[in-house]
Backbone as CSV, one residue per row, in Angstrom:
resi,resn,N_x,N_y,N_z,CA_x,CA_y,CA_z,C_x,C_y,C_z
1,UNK,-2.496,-25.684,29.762,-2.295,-24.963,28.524,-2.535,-23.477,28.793
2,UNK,-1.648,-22.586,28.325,-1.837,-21.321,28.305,-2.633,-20.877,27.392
3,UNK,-3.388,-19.766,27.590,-4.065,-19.096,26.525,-3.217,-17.925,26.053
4,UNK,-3.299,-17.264,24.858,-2.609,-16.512,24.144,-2.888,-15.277,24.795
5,UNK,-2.241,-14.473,24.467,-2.311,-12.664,25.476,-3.275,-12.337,24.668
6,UNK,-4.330,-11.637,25.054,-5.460,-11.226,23.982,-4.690,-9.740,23.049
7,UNK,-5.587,-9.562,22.157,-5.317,-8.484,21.357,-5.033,-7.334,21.625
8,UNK,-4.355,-6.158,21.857,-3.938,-4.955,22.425,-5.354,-4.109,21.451
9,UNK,-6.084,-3.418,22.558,-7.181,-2.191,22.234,-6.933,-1.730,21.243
10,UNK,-7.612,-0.879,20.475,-7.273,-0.146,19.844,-8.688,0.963,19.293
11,UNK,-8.410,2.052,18.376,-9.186,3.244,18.623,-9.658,2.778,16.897
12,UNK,-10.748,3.333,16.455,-11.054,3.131,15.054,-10.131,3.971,14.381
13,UNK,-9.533,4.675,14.654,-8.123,5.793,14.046,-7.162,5.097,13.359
14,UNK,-6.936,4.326,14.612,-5.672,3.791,14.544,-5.677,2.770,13.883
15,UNK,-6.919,1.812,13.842,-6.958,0.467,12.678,-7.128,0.858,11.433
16,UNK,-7.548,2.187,10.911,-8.053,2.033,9.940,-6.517,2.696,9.379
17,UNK,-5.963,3.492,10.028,-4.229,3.794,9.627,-3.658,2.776,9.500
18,UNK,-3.765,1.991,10.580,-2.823,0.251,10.318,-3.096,-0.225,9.363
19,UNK,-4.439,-0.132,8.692,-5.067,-1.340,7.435,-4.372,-0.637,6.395
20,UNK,-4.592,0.873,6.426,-3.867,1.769,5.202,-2.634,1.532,5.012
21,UNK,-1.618,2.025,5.931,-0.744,1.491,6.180,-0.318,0.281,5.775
22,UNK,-1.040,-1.246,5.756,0.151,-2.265,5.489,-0.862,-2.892,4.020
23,UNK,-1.380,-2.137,3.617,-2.046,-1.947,2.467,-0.794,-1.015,1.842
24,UNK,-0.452,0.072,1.900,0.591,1.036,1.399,1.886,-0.163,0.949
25,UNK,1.909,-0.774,2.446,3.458,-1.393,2.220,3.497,-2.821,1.317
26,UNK,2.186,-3.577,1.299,2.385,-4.405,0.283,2.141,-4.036,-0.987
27,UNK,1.523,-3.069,-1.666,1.351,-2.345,-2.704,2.958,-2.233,-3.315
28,UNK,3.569,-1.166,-2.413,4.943,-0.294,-2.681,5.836,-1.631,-2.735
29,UNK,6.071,-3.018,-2.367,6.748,-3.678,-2.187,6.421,-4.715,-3.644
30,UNK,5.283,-5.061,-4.066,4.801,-5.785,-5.008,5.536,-4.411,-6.201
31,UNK,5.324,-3.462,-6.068,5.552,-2.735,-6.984,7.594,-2.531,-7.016
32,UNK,7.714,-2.673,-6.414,9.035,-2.844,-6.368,9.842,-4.447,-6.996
33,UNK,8.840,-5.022,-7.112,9.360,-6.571,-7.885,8.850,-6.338,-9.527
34,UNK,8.092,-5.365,-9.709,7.484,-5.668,-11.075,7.324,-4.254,-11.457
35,UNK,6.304,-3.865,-11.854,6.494,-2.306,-12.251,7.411,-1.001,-12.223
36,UNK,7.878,-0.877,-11.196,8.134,0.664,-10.710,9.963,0.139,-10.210
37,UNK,10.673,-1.105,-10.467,11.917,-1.749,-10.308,12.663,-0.533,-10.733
38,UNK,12.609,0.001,-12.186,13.606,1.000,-12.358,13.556,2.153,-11.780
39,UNK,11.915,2.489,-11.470,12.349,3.685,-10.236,12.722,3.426,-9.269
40,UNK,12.590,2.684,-8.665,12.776,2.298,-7.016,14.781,2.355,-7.110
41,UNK,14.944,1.905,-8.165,16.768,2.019,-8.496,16.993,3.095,-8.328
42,UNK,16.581,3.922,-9.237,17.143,5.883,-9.120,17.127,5.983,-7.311
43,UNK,16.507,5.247,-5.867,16.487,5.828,-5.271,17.856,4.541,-4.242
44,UNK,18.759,3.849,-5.148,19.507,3.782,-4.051,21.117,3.914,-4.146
45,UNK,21.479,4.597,-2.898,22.598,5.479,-3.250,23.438,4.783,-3.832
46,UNK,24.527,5.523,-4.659,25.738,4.791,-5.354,26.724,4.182,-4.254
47,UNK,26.529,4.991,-2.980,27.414,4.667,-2.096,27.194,3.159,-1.389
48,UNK,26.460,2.721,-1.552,25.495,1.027,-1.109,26.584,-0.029,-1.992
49,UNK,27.060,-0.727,-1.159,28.141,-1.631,-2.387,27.199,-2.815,-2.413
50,UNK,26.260,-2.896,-2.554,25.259,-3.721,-3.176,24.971,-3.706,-4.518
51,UNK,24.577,-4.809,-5.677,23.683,-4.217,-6.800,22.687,-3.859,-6.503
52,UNK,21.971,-2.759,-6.754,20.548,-1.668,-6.797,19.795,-2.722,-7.015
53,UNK,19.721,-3.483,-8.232,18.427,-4.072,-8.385,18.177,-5.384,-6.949
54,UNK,19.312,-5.704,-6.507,18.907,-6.517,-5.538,18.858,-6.018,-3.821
55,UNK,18.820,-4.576,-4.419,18.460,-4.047,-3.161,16.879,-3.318,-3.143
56,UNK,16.685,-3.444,-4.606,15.501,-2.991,-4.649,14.501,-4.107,-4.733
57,UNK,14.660,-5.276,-4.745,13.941,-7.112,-4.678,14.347,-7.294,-3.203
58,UNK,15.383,-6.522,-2.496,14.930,-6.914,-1.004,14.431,-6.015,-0.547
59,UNK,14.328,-5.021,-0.533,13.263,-3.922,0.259,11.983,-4.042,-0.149
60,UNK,11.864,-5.150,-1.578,10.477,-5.262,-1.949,9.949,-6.356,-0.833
61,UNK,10.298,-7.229,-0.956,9.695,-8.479,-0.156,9.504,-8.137,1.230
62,UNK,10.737,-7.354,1.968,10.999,-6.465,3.178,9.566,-5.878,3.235
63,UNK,9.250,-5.047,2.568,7.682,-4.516,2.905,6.484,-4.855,2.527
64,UNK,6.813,-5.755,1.934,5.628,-7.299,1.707,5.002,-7.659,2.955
65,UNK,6.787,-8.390,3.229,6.603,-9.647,4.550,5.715,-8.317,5.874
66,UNK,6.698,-6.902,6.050,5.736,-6.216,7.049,4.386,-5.536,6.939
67,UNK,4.048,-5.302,5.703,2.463,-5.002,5.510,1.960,-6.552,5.873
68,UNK,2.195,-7.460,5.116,1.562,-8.501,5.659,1.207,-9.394,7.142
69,UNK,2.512,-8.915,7.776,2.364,-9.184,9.196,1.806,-8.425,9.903
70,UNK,1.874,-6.839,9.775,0.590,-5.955,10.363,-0.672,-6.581,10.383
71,UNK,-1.006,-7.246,9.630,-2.533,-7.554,9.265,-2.377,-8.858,10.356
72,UNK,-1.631,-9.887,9.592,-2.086,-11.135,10.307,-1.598,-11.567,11.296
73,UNK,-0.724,-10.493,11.838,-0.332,-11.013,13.293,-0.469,-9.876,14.164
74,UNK,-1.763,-9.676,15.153,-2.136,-8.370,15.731,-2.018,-8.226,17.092
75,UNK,-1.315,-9.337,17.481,-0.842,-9.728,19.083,0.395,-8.986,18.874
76,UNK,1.297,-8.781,17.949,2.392,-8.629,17.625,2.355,-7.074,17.013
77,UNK,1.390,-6.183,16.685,1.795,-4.964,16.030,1.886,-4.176,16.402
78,UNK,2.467,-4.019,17.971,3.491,-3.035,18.404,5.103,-3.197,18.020
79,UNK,5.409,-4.382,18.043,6.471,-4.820,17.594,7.170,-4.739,16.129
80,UNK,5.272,-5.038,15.622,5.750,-4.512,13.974,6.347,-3.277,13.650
81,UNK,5.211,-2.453,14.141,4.867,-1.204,14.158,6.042,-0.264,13.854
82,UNK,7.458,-0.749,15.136,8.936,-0.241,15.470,9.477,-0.949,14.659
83,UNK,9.636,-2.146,13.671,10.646,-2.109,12.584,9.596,-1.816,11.885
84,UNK,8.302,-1.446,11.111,8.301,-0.584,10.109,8.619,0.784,10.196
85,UNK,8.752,1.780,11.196,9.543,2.448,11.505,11.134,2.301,11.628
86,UNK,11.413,1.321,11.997,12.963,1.087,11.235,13.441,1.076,10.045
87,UNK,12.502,0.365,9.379,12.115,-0.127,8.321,12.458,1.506,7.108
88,UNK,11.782,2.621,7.593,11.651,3.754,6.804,12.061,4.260,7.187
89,UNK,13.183,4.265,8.664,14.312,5.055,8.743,15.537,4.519,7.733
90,UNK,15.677,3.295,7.400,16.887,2.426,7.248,16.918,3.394,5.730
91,UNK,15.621,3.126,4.708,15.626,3.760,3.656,15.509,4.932,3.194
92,UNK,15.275,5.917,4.395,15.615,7.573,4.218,16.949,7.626,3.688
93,UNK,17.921,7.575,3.789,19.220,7.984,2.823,19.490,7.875,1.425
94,UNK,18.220,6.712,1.104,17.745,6.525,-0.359,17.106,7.843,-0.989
95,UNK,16.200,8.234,-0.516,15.318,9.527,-0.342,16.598,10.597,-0.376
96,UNK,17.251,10.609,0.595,17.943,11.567,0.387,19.095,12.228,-1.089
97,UNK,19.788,10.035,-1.172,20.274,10.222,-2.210,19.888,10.484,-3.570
98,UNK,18.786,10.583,-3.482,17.871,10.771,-4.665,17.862,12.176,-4.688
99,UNK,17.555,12.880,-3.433,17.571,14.275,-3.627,19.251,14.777,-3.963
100,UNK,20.235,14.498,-3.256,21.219,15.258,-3.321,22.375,14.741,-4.927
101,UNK,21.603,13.532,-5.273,22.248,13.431,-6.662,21.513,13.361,-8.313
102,UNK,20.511,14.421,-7.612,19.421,14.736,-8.461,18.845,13.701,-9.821
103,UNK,18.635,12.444,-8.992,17.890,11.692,-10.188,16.189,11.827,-10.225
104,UNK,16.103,11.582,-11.175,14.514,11.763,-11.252,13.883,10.198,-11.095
105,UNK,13.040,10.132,-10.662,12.192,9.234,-10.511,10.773,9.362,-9.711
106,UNK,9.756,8.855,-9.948,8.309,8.890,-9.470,7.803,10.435,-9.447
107,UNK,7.828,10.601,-10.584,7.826,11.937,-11.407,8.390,13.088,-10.077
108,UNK,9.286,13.176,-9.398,9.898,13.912,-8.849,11.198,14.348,-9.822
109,UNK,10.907,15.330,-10.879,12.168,16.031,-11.459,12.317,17.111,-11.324
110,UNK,12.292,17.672,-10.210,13.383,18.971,-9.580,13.888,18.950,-8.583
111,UNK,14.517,19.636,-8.110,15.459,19.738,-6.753,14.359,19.828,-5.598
112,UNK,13.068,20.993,-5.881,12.343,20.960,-4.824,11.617,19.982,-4.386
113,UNK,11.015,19.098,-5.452,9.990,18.262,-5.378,10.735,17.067,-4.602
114,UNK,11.948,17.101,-5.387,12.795,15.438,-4.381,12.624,16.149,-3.002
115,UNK,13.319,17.750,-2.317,13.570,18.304,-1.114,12.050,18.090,-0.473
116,UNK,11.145,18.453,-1.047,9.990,18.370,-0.454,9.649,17.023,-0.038
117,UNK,10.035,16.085,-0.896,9.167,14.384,-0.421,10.096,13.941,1.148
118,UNK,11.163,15.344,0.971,12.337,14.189,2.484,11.044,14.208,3.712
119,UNK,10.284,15.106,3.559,9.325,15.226,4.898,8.271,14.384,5.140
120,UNK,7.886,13.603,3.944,6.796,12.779,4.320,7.563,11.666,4.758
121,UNK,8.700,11.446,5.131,9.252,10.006,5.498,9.320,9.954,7.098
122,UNK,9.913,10.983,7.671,9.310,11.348,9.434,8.020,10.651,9.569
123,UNK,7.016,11.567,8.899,5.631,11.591,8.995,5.159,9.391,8.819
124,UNK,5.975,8.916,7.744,5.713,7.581,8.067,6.173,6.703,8.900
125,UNK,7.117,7.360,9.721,7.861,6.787,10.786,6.631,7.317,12.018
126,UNK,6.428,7.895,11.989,5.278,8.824,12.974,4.047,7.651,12.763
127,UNK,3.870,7.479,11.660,2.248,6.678,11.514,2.873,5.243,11.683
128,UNK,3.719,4.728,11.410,4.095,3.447,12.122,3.534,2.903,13.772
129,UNK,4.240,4.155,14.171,4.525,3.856,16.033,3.508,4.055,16.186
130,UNK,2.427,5.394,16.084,1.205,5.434,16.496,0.773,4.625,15.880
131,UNK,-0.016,4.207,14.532,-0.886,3.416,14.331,-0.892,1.830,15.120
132,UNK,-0.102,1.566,15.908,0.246,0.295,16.559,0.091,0.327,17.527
133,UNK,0.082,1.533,18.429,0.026,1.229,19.784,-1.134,0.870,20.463
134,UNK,-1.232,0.472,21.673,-2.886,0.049,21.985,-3.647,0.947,22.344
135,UNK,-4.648,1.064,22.687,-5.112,2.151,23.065,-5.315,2.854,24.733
136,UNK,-4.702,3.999,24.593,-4.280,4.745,26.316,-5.160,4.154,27.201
């Protein structure tokens, strides 16, 4: 019988970003099935030949299922790590379309405030990869 690969190191930095982190994503994802459904709509483009609301019930569960697997599967959260970074690249154009067809939602109602939020989405693609990796 094989034994399992042990757990990849890690720095107190970086767990306590990971816990935040998939704490963030089941929050934002629960909130996307129930509360915050009609905002999460304003953010997906018209150009998506999907219905909105069932794109906004799959990106919910989508960051359910990966906050939740951050946590309980930690042999595995380098792997996570790069589709939740996929994960918030895939939905930057949402972000965007929100900015460039000026809807309001999550009290972002001006041009700057949508322009300003495009930058924190890098920054969560950034805390993905690092918060996962093992430690140097």
């Amino acid at each position: 019988m094989t034994r399992p690969a042990p757990v990849p190191p890690s720095t107190p930095a970086r767990t306590a970003a990971r816990w935040t982190l998939a704490a963030f994503l089941v929050f934002a994802g629960v909130s996307h099935l129930f509360w915050a459904r009609r905002e999460f709509r304003a953010q997906v483009p018209t150009w998506v030949p999907l219905d909105a609301d069932a794109v906004v019930v799959g990106s919910g569960v989508a960051e359910i299922g990966l906050g939740a697997a951050l946590v309980a599967l930690p042999r595995e959260r380098s792997r996570i790590g790069w589709l939740i970074a996929a994960f918030f690249t895939a939905v930057f154009p949402g972000n965007v379309a929100q900015w460039r067809e000026r809807r309001d939602a999550f009290g972002l109602t001006s041009d700057r405030a949508r322009f300003i939020r495009l930058f924190f989405q890098p920054m969560l693609v950034a805390l993905a990869v690092w918060s996962t990796r093992p430690r140097a």
